[in-house]
C-alpha positions in Angstrom: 39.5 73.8 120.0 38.6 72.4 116.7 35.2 71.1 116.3 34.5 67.5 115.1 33.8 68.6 111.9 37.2 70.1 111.4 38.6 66.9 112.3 36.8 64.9 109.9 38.0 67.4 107.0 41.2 67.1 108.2 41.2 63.6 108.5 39.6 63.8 105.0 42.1 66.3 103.4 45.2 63.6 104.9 43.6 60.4 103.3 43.1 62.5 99.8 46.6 63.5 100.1 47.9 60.2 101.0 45.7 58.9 97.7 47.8 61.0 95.6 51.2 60.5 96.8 50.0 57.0 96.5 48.7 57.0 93.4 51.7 59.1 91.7 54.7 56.9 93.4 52.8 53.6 91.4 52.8 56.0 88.3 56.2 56.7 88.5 57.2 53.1 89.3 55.1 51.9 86.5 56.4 54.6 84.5 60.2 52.8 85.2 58.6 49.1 84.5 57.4 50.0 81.0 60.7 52.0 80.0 63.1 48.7 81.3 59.9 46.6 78.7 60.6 48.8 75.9 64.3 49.3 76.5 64.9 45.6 76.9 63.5 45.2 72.9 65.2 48.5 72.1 62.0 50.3 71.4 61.2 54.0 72.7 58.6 54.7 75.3 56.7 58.0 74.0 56.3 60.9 75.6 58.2 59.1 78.3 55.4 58.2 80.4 52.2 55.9 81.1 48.7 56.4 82.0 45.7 54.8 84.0 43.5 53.4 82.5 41.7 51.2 85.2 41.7 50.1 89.0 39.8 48.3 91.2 40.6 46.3 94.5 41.6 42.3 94.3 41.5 40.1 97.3 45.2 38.4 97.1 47.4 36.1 99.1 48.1 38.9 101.5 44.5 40.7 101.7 43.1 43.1 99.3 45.5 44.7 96.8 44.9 47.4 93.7 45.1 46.0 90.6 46.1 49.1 87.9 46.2 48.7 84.3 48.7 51.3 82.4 48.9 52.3 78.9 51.4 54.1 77.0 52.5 54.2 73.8 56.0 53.2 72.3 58.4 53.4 68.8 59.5 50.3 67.1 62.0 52.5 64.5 61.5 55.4 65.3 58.6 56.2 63.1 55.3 54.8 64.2 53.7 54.1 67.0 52.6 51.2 69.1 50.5 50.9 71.9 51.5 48.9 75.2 49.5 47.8 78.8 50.9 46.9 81.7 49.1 45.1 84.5 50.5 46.2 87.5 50.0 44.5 91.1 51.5 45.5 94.2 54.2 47.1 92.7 55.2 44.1 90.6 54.2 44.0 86.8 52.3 40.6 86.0 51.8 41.3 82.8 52.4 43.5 80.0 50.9 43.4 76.2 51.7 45.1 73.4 49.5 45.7 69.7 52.5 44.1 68.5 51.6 40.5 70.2 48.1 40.8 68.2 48.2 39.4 65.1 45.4 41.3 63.4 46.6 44.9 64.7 
């Protein structure tokens, strides 16, 4: 018979787990949302990927949702590099910036 504490780890081990798969499917699918963004101006997403670089909860329409913020970087011509973010709500980009909309960078 397993003793409670073995349950809570368990329990414990399953929500960390869950976490990641979580966390890594809205990677990917933010991965997809800012290659269609750099495809659609015929740029190059580098390294072919994006990375967090925030989180935190937001009370919505439908209850409390993570907001993520994204960066990665992209290639104009080939030959420099830009930096994009992508704000990233339930699956559905709201926004997404680039150094390029900034008139001083």
């Amino acid at each position: 018979m397993l003793s409670n504490e073995s349950v809570v780890l368990f329990l414990l081990l399953g929500l960390a787990v869950a976490w990641w798969v979580s966390a890594n499917r809205a990677r990917e699918h933010a991965c997809h949302l800012a290659g269609r963004f750099c495809a659609s101006h015929a740029w190059q997403l580098l390294d072919q990927t994006v990375a967090l670089q925030s989180l935190w909860p937001q009370r919505g329409e439908r209850g409390w949702q993570w907001v993520r913020i994204y960066g990665f970087e992209f290639s104009s011509d080939g030959g420099n590099r830009h930096r994009g973010w992508l704000r990233v709500v339930n699956r559905q980009a709201q926004s997404i910036r680039t150094d390029l909309d900034d008139p001083l960078t």
